[in-house]
C-alpha positions as MATLAB code, in Angstrom:
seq = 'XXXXXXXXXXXXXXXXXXXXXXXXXXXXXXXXXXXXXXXXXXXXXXXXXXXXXXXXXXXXXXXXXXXXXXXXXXXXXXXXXXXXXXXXXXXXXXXXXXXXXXXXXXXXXXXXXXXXXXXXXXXXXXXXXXXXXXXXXXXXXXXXXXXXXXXXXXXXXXXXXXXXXXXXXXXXXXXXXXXXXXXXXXXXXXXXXXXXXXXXXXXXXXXXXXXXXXXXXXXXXXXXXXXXXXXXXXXXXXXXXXXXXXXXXXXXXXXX';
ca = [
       0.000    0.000    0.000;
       2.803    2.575    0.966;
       4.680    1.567   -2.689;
       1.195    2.474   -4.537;
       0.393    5.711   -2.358;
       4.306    6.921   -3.329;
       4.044    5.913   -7.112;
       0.187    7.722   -6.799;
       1.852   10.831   -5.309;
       4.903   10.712   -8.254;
       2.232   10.248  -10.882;
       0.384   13.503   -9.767;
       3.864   15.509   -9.282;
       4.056   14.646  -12.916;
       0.883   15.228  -13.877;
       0.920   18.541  -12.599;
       4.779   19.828  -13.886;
       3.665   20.714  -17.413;
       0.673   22.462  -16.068;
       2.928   24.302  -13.346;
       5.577   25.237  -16.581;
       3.059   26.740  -18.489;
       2.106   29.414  -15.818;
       3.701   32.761  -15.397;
       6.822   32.024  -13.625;
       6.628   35.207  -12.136;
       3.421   34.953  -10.938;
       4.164   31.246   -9.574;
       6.982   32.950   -7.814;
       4.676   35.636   -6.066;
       2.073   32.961   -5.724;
       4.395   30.609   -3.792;
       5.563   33.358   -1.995;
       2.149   34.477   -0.726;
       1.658   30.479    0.270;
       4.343   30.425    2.227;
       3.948   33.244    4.436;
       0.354   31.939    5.161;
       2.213   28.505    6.176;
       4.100   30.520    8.257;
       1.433   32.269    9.942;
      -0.582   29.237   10.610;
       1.984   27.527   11.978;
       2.864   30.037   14.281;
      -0.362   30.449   15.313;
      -1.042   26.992   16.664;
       1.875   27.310   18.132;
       0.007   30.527   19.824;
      -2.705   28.575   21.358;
      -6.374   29.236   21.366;
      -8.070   32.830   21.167;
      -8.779   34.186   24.139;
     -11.175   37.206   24.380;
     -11.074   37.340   28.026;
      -8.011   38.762   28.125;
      -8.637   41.992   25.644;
     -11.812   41.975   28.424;
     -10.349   41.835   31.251;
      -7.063   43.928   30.072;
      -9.516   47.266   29.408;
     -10.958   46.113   33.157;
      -7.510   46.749   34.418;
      -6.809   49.496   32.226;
      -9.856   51.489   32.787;
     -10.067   50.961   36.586;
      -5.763   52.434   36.948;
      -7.251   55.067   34.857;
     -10.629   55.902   37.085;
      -8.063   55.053   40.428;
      -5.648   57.888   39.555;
      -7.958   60.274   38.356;
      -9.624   59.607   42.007;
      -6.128   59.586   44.222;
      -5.382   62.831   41.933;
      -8.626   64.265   43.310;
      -8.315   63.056   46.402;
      -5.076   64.538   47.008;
      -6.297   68.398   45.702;
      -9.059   67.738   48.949;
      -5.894   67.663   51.134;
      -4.247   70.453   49.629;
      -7.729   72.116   49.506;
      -7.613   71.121   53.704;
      -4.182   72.476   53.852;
      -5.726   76.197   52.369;
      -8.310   75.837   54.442;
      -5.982   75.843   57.267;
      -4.485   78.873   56.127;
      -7.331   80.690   55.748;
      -8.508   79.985   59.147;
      -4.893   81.726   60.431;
      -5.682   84.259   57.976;
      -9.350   85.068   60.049;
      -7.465   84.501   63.624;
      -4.489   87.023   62.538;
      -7.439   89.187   61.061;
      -9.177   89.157   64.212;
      -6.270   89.712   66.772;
      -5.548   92.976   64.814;
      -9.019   93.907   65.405;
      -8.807   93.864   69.199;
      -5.517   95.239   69.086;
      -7.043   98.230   67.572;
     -10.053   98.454   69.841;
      -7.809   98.259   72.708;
      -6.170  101.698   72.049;
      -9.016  102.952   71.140;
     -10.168  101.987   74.701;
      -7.187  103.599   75.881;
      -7.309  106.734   73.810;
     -11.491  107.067   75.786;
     -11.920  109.343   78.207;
      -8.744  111.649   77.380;
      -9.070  114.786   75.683;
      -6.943  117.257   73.538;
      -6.584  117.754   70.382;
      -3.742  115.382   69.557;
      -5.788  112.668   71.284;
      -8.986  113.539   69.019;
      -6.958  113.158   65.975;
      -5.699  109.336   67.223;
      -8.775  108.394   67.698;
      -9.898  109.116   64.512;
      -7.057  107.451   63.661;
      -7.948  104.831   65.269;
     -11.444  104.352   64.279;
     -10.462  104.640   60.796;
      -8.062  101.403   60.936;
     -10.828   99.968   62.891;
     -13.204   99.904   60.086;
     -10.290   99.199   57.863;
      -9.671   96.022   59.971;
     -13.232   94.823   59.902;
     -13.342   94.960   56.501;
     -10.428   92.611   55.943;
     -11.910   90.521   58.542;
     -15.493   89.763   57.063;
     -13.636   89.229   53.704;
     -11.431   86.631   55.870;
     -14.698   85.085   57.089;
     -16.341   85.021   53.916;
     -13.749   83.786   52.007;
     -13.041   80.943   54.651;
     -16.517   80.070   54.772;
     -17.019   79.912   50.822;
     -13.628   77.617   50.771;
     -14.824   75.455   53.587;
     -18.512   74.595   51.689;
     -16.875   74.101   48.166;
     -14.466   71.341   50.509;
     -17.103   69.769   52.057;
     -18.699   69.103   48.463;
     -15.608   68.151   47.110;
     -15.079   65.689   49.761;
     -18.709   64.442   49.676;
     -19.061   63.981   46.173;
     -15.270   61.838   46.277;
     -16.866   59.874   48.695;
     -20.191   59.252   46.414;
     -17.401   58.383   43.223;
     -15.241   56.048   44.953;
     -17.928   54.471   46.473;
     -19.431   53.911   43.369;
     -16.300   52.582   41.624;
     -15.604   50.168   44.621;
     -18.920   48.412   43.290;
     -17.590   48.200   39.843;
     -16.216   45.178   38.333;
     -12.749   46.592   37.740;
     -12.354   47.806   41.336;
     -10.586   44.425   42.063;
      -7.835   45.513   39.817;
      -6.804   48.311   42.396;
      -8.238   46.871   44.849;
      -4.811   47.063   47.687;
      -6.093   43.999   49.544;
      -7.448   42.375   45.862;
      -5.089   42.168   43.010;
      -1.521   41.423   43.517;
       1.360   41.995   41.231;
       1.511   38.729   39.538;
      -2.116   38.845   38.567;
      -1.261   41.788   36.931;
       1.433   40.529   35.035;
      -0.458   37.516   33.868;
      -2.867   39.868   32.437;
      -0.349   41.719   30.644;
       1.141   38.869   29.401;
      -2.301   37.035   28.289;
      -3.133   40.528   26.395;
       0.051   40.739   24.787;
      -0.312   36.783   23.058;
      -3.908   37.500   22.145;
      -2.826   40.586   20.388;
      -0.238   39.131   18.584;
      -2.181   36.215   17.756;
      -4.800   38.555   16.447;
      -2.036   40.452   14.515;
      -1.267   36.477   12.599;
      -4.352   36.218   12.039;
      -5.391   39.322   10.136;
      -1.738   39.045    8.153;
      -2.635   35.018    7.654;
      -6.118   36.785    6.102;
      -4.564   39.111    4.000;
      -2.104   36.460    2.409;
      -5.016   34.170    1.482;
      -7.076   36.997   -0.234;
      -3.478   37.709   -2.166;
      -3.824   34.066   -2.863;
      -7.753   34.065   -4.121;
      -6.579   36.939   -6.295;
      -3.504   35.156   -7.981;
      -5.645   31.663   -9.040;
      -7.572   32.608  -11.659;
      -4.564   34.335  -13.469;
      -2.686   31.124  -12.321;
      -5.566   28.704  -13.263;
      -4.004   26.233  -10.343;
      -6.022   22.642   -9.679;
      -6.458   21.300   -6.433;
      -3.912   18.663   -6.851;
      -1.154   21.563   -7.703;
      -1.640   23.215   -4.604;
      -1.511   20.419   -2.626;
       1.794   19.879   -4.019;
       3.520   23.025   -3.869;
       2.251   23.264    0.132;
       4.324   19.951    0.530;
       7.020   21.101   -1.339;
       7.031   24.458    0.772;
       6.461   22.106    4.096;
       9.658   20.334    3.636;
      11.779   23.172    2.375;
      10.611   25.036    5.368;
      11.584   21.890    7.340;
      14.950   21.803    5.651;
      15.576   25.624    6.706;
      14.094   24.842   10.267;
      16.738   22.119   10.278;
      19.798   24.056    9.238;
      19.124   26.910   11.750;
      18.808   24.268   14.646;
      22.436   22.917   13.515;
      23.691   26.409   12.789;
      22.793   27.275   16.609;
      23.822   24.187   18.069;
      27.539   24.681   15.916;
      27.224   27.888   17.861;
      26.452   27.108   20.882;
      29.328   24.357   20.736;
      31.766   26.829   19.954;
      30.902   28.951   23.031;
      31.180   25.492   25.556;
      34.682   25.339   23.823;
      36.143   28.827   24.220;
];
């Protein structure tokens, strides 16, 4: 049975030569050409392993949820500088104030003593009074306005990150959820899909080359066949000679 199948196989080798001779050899050329980078791309991407959409899934999971949990620590950390203003501005309405009594002091002092010189202090006086009260409601109002524009900053951060925290992707930033190597696994799982995607669309592209070069080529089945095991074992043969060529290499390294 093996001697018939082999003589079977020669017979259609020769049937097929003078068919194969009569074509363009230039487009043969670009047609073999075409095959074999669609060989190549299939066999590289069994050797990629079965698609896997859950990891383009849960890759934008981890993507979008580092985006939404920085965008949320970035806010969160403008409430603490906002807290840290605040602060200021409350020094601002003490300092504001303790100038105020300063100046009502000696104007306390400057009552009940006459004479002209004394007349003019107090006006003085009164003047930086009024002065000073006016800086001090500003003060007031300004740390008052601050404060309530906090307190709904804070309260609606509070509203957002609880809301997050119930989203799918909060386990991605999750300190207590997610650890490092997760992450990395789902790094690494996006990257093969991806690339396995990429060998997929080029594997595509090569066969619609090929669908376009047939009719021109006017190729039967049986010539197709052949050239694909023809391409198979040169593509062997060159997988062959690059293992020795390394190995050569490698040996010459072990002996230096």
């Amino acid at each position: 049975n093996a001697i018939q199948q082999e003589q079977e196989q020669k017979q259609k080798i020769k049937a097929v030569e003078p068919v194969r001779s009569a074509c363009s050899p230039e487009l043969l050329l670009q047609y073999r050409k075409v095959m074999k980078t669609v060989i190549q791309g299939e066999e590289r991407l069994a050797r990629l392993g079965d698609a896997n959409p859950n990891a383009l899934k849960e890759h934008k999971l981890l993507q979008n949820a580092k985006a939404k949990n920085e965008s949320l620590s970035e806010w969160s950390r403008r409430i603490h500088e906002g807290t840290r203003y605040l602060d200021k501005l409350g020094r601002d309405v003490i300092s504001a104030q303790r100038e105020l009594r300063e100046l009502q002091e000696q104007r306390n002092a400057l009552n009940g003593i006459r004479g002209l010189f004394r007349g003019a202090d107090k006006r003085e006086i009164d003047a930086r009074i009024l002065e000073q009260e006016s800086v001090l409601e500003t003060a007031e109002r300004e740390e008052n306005e601050f404060r309530y524009k906090l307190q709904q900053a804070e309260s609606e951060w509070k509203e957002k990150y609880a809301a997050f925290q119930r989203t799918e992707g909060y386990k991605y930033v999750d300190p207590t959820g997610l650890d490092k190597y997760r992450e990395r696994e789902i790094l690494a799982a996006v990257s093969l899909e991806n690339t396995r995607q990429k060998v997929a669309e080029e594997i595509s592209v090569a066969r619609s080359q090929m669908l376009s070069l047939e009719p021109e080529l006017n190729m039967s089945g049986d010539e197709k066949a052949q050239m694909r095991h023809e391409l198979l074992a040169e593509m062997a043969l060159e997988q062959q000679q690059q293992e020795e060529k390394a190995l050569r290499i490698q040996q010459t390294w072990v002996r230096e």
